[in-house]
KOLLUM-57240 format. One record per residue (C-alpha): residue number from 1; residue in one letter; z, x, y. Coordinates in Angstrom, 2 decimals. Layout:
<pts>
i;aa;zz;xx;yy
NUM;A;Z;X;Y
...
</pts>
This chain:
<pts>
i;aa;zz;xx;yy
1;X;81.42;172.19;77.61
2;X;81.24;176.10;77.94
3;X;84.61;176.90;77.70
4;X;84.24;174.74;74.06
5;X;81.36;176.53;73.15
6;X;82.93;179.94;73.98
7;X;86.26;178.37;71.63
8;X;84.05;178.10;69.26
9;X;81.92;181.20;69.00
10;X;85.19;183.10;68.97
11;X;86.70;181.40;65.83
12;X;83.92;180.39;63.46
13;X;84.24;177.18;61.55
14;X;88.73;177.61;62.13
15;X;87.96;177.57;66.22
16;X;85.54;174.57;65.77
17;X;88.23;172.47;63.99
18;X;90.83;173.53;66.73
19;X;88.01;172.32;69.36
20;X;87.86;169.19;67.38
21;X;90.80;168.37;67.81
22;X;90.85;169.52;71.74
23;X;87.94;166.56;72.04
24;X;90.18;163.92;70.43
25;X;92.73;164.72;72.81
26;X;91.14;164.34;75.11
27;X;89.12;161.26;74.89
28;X;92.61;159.73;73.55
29;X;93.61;156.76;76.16
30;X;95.20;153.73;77.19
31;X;93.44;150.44;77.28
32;X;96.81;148.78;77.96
33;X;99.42;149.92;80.87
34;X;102.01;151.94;78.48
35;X;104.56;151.11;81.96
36;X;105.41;150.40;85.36
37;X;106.72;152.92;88.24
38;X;108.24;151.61;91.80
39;X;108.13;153.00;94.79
40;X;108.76;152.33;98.65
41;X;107.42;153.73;101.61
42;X;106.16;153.28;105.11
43;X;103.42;153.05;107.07
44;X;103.50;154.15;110.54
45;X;101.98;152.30;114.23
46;X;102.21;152.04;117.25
47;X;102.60;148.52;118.23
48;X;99.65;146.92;120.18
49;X;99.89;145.51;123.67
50;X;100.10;141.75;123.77
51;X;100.74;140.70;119.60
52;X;104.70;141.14;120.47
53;X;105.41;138.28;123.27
54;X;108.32;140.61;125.11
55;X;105.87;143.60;126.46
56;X;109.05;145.89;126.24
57;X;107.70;146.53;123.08
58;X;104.40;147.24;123.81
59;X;103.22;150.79;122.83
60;X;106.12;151.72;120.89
61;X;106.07;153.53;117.97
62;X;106.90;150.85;114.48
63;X;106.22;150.70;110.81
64;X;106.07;148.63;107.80
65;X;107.63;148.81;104.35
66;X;105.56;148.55;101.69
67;X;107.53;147.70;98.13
68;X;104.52;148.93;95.25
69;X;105.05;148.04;91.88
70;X;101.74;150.04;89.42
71;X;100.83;150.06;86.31
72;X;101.02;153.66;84.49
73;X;99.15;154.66;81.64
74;X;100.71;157.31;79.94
75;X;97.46;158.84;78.27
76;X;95.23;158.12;81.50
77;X;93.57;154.75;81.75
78;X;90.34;154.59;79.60
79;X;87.07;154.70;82.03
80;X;85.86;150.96;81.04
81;X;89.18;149.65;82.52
82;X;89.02;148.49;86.19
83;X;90.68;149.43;88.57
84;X;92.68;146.07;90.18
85;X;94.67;145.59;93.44
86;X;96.80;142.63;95.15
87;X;98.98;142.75;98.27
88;X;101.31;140.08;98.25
89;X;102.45;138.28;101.89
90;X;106.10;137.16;102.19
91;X;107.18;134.08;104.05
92;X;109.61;133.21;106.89
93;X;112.61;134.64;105.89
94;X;112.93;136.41;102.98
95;X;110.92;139.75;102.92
96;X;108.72;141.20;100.44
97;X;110.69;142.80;98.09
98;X;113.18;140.14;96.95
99;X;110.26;137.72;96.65
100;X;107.68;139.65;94.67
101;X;109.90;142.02;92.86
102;X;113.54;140.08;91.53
103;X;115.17;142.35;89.49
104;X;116.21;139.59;86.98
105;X;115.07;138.64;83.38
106;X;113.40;135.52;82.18
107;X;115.23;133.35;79.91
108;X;113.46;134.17;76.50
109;X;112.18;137.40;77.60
110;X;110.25;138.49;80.83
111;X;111.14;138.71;84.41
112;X;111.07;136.75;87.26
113;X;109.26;140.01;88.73
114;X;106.07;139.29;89.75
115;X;104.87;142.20;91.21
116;X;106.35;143.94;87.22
117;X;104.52;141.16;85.58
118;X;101.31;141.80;87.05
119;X;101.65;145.82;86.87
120;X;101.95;145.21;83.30
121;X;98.78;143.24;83.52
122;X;96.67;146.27;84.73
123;X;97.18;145.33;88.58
124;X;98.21;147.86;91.40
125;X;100.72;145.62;93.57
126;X;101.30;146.21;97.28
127;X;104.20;144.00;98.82
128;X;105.13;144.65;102.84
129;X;107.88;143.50;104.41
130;X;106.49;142.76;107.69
131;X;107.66;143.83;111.17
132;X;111.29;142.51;111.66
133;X;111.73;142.49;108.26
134;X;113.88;144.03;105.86
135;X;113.56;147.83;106.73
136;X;110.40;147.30;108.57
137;X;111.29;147.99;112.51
138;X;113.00;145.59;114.00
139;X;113.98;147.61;117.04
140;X;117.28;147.79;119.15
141;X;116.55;145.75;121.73
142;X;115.19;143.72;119.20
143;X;116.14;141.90;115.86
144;X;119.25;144.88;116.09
145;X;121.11;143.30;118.68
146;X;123.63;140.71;117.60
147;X;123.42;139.34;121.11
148;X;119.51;138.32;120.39
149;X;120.77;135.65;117.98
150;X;120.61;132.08;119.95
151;X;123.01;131.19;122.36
152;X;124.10;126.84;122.87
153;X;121.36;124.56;124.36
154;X;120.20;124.17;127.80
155;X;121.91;120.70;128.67
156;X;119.72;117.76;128.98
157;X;119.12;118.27;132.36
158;X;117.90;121.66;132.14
159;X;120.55;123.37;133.67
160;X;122.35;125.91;131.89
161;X;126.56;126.36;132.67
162;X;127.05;129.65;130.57
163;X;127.28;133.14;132.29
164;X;125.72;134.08;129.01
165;X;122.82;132.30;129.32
166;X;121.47;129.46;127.40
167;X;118.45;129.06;124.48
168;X;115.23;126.36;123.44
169;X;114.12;126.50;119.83
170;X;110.49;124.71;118.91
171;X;111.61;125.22;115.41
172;X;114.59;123.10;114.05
173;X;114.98;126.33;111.53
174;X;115.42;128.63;114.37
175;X;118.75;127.18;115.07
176;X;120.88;127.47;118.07
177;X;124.20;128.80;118.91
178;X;124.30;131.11;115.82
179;X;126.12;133.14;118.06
180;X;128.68;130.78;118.21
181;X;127.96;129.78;114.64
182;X;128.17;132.67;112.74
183;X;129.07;136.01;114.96
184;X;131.33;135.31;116.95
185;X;134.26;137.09;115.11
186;X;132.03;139.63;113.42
187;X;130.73;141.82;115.20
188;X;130.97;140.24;118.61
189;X;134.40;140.03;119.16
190;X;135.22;136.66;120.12
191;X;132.44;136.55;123.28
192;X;128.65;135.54;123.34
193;X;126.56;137.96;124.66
194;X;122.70;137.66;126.87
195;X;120.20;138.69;125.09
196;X;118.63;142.00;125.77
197;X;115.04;139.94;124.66
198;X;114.28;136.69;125.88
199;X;111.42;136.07;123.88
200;X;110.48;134.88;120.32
201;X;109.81;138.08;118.46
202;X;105.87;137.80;116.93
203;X;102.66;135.81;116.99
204;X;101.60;135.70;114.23
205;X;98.08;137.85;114.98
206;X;101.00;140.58;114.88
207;X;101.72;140.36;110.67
208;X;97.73;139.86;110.79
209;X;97.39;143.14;112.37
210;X;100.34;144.27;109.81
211;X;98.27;142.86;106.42
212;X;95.58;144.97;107.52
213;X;96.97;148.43;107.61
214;X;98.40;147.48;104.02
215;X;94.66;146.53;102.69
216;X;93.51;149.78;103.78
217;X;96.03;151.78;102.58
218;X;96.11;149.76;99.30
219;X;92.74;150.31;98.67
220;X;92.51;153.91;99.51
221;X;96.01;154.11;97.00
222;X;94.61;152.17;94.21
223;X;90.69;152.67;94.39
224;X;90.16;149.24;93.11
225;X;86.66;149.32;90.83
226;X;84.66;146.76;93.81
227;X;86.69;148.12;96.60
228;X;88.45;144.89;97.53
229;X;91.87;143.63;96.91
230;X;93.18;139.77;96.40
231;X;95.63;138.47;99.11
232;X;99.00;136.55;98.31
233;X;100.50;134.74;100.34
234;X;103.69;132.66;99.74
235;X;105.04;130.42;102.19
236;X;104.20;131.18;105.68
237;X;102.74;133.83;103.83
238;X;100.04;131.81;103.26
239;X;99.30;131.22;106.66
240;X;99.12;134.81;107.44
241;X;96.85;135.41;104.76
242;X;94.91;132.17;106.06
243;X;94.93;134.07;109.59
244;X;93.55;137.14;107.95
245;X;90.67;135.55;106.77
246;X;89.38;133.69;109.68
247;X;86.50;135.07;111.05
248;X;86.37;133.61;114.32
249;X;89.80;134.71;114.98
250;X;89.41;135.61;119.23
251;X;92.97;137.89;119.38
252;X;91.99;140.74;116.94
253;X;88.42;142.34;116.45
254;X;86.20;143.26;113.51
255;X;87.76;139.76;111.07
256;X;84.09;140.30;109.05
257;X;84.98;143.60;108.23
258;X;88.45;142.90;107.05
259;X;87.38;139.77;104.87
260;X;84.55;141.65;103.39
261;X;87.82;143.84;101.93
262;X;89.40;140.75;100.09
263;X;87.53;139.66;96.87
264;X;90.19;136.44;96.45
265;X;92.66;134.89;97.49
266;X;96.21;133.25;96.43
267;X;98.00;130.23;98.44
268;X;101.52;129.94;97.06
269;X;103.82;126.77;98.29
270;X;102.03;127.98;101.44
271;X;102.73;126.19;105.20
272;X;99.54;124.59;106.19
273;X;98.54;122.41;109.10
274;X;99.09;124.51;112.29
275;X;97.35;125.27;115.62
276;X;94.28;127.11;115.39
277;X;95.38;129.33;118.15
278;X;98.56;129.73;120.31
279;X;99.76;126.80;122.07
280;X;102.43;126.52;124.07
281;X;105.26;123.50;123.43
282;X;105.78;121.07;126.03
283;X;109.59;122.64;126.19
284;X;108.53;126.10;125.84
285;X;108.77;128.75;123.16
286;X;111.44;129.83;121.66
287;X;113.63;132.27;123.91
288;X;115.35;134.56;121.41
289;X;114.07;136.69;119.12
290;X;115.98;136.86;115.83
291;X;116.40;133.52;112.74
292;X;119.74;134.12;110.91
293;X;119.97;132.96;107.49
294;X;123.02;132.37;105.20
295;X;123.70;132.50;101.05
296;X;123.51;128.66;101.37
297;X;119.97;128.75;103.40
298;X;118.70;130.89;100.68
299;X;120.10;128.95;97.51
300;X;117.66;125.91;99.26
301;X;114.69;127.29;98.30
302;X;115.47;125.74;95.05
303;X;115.76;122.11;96.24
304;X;114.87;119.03;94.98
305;X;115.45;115.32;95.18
306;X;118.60;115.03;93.34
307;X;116.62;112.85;90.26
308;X;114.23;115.27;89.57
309;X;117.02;118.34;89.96
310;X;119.03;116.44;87.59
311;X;115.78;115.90;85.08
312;X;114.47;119.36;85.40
313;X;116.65;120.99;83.47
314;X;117.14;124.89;83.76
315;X;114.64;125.31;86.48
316;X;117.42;127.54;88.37
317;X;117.77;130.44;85.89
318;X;121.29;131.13;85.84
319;X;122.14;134.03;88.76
320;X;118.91;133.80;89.67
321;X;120.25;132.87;93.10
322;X;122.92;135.16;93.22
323;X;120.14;138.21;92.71
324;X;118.16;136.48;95.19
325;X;121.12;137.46;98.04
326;X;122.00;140.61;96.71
327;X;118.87;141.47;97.04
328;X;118.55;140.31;100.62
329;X;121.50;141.99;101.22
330;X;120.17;145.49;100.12
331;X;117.63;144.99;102.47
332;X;119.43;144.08;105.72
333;X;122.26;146.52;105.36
334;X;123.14;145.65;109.14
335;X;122.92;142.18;108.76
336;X;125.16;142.57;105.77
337;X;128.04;143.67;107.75
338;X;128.15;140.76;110.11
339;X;129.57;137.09;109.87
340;X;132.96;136.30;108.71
341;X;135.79;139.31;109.71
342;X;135.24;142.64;110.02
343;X;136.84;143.37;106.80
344;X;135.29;140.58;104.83
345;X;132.04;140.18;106.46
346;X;129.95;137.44;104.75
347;X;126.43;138.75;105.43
348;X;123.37;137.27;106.96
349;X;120.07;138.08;106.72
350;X;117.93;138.54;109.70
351;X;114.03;137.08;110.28
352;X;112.05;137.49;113.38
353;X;111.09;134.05;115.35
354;X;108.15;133.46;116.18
355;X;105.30;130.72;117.10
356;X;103.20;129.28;114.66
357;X;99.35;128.70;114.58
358;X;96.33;129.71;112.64
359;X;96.09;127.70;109.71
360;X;94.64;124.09;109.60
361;X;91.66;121.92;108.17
362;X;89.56;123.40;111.12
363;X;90.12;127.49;110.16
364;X;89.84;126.60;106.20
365;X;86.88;124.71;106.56
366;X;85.23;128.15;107.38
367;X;86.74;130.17;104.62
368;X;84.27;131.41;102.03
369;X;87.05;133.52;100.09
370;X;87.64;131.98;96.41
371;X;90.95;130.72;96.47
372;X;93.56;129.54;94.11
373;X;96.15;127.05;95.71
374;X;99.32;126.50;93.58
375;X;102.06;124.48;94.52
376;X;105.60;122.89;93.08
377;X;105.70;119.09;92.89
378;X;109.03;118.65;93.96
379;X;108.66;121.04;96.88
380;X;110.35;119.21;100.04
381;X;109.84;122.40;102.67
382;X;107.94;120.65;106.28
383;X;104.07;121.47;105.91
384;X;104.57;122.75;102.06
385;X;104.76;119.77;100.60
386;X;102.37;118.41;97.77
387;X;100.56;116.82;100.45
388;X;99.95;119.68;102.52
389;X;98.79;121.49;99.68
390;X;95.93;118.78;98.94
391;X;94.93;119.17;102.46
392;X;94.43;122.71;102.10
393;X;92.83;122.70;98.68
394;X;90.30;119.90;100.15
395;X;90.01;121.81;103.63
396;X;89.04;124.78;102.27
397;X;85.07;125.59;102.88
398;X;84.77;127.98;99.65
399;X;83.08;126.29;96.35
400;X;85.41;128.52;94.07
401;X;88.83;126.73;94.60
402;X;91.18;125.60;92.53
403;X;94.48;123.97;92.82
404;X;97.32;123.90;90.82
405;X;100.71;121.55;90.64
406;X;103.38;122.41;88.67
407;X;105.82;119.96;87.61
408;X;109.39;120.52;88.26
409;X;108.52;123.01;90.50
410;X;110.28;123.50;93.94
411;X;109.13;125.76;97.00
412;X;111.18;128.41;94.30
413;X;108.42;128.57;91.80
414;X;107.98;132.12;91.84
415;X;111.35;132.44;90.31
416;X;112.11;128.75;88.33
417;X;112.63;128.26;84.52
418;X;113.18;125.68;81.74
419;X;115.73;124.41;79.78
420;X;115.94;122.04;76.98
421;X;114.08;119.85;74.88
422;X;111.26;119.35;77.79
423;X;110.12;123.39;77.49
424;X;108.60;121.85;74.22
425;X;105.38;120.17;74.68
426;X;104.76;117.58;72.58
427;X;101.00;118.65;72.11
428;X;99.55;121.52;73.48
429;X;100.31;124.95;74.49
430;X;101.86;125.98;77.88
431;X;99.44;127.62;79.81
432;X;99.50;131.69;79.74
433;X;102.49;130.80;76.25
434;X;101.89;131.26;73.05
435;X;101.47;128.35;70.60
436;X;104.56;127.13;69.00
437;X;106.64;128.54;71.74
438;X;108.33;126.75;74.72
439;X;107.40;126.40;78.07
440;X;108.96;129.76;79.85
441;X;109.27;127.33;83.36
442;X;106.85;127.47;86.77
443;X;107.32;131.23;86.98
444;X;105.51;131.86;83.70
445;X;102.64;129.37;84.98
446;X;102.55;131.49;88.48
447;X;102.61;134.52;86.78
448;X;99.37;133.89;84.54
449;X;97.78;131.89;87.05
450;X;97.61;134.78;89.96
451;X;96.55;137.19;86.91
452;X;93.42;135.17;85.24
453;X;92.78;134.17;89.39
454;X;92.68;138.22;90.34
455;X;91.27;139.25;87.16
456;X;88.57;136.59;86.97
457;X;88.18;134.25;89.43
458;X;89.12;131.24;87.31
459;X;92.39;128.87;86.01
460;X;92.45;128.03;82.58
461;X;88.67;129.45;82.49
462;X;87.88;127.11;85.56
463;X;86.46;128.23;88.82
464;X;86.87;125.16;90.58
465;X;88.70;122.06;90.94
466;X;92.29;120.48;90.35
467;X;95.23;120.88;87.54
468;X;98.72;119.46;86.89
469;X;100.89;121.38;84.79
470;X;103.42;119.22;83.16
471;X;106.94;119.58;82.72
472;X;106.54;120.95;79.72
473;X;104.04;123.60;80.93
474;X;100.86;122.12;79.50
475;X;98.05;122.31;82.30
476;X;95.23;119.70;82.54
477;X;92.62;118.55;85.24
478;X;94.24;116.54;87.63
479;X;93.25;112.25;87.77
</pts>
């Protein structure tokens, strides 16, 4: 205010027309973002003893990808606007950026983007790939190593008659042999190889550990108004994010502290029904440390009973899965070079194995975050089925819960669409559309869900109990 005052002394009546103008500058700005702006970076660790089952990997030095997606405001945000953040937890086998951030359109407008959707919303988005994925470490005696892909079965006897050695999976999607399977032309040459790990790669208490360097760093990044961020997890992502939140969790200290950081929380086609803690199979765990997937494992997301595929029309936006790979593919440039022949490698994305626990009636029972649990109907996936999500949505100890099931939705819904004469509702609106306008497909309905849940707490102005959104995109309270 004295440098305006001195303007205006100088200049008479001109100079205090010039100053006006100064002050309208500057209290011009945006209540809207005016755009987006991506960027990637790491944070750095050193990995703590006993969270990696193989202690070779104990104190060394690791870090994290983190895939942010912000909203920009090209005038500077106005002061009454909040500040918002989210990080968002990938699942099992396909990191953070394909998931949150496919770089593909909408049919009718859009994207399949949700971390662009909801930086266009106002909300600061903060997507890790966790350790062992994507370009997260994944070390050389690690995930690296083609030999640490799983060698043939112990024989039923136990013994094992390879030089090579032989594996045990307590997963049926940690397969065995994919040595023999899928790299033995490229790049082993023809001969299986022992593993230089003989362990699973993670517990899961290890992502935990990983979810809370991003909170921290997301909230000293975005400076979000109450100083808390919403968790998203999708998948096994859910589980993680379930893990986070437990406050009696005995493996890593100060849980109060980290929950009193999370304002809400988002359950995605999320795994449910695990140990509470570590527990180990009757056959053992897992003895390799690195989950290869193919195109085809991928393109599965999408299933569904053949009837409903066939009456869901359009819910696999054409190249959708096609982006989906490439994608993958930019972020596993190693993995991209094996399978198939040296000069026409097929690709493969890598995943770290792992044993699973944390998530179950028992540790949501004492959850007091609000939560929003949303969930495809014709999701087939083993403990991410309709079922499982009622079980969570009922387990869940917090009186601000909601659940949501979209129709003609599969364990894809972040990226699913609609075709046809069914986008049209018959009466009603889709929820988050427009009236008069069809149904954009489960996407859309994610999309607006996770931003009314981060922005206020509620679905369709609700701040508890259950919806079904039809497959024409209309939501209403569940029978």
């Amino acid at each position: 205010m004295l440098s305006l005052g001195l303007i205006t002394g100088a200049f008479g009546s001109s100079g205090a027309m010039a100053v006006g103008s100064v002050e309208s500058a500057a209290l011009r700005c945006d209540a809207a973002p005016t755009g987006i702006r991506v960027q990637d970076y790491f944070l750095r660790f050193t990995v703590p003893p006993g969270l990696m089952p193989d202690p070779q990997f104990d104190g060394r030095p690791a870090r994290i990808q983190v895939h942010r997606v912000r909203p920009v405001y090209a005038h500077g945000k106005c002061r009454d606007v909040p500040n918002r953040a989210a990080v968002l937890v990938h699942g099992r086998n396909l990191p953070g950026t394909p998931v949150f951030d496919m770089r593909h359109p909408a049919p009718g407008g859009g994207t399949l983007s949700m971390q662009r959707t909801l930086a266009q919303a106002g909300i600061d988005t903060f997507a890790p790939s966790l350790l062992g994925h994507a370009r997260s470490t994944r070390f050389r005696q690690g995930l690296d190593d083609p030999g640490n892909a799983s060698l043939r079965p112990y024989l039923p006897d136990g013994s094992c008659p390879y030089a090579e050695g032989c594996d045990r999976s307590n997963f049926p999607f940690f397969r065995l042999d994919q040595q023999g399977t899928l790299l033995l032309n490229n790049p082993l040459n023809g001969q299986r190889r022992a593993h230089s790990s003989n362990y699973r790669f993670g517990r899961i208490d290890l992502w935990v550990r990983d979810i809370r360097q991003v909170i921290d760093d997301a909230i000293a990044r975005a400076r979000p108004t109450d100083g808390k961020v919403t968790l998203v997890g999708f998948s096994l992502g859910g589980q993680h994010v379930g893990r986070t939140l437990y406050a009696a969790n005995p493996v890593l200290p100060d849980s109060a502290a980290v929950i009193a950081k999370v304002n809400r929380a988002v359950f995605a086609e999320s795994i449910f029904g695990t140990p509470t803690e570590e527990v180990t199979p009757p056959t053992g765990f897992t003895s390799f440390p690195t989950n290869l997937s193919t195109r085809s494992d991928s393109e599965s997301t999408w299933a569904m009973a053949p009837e409903r595929d066939a009456a869901c029309t359009g819910h696999i936006v054409p190249n959708s899965r096609q982006q989906l790979w490439t994608q993958l593919m930019e972020e596993d440039r190693l993995g991209s070079t094996w399978g198939g022949d040296r000069a026409h490698p097929t690709g493969v994305s890598r995943a770290p194995t792992f044993s699973s626990y944390g998530w179950n009636a028992a540790v949501a029972q004492q959850q007091t975050t609000p939560s929003l649990v949303i969930n495809g109907l014709e999701d087939r996936t083993p403990l991410a089925t309709p079922a499982d999500a009622t079980a969570l949505y009922n387990s869940l100890g917090t009186a601000n819960k909601v659940q949501v099931q979209v129709r003609c939705a599969s364990h894809a819904t972040l990226w699913e669409g609609c075709s046809g004469p069914r986008c049209t509702p018959q009466s009603g609106t889709p929820y988050g559309g427009r009236p008069g306008r069809p149904w954009a497909g489960p996407h859309a309905t994610v999309q607006a869900a996770v931003i009314e849940w981060i922005k206020n707490g509620t679905f369709n102005c609700a701040t508890n109990g259950r919806f079904t959104v039809n497959e024409s995109g209309v939501a209403a309270p569940s029978p």
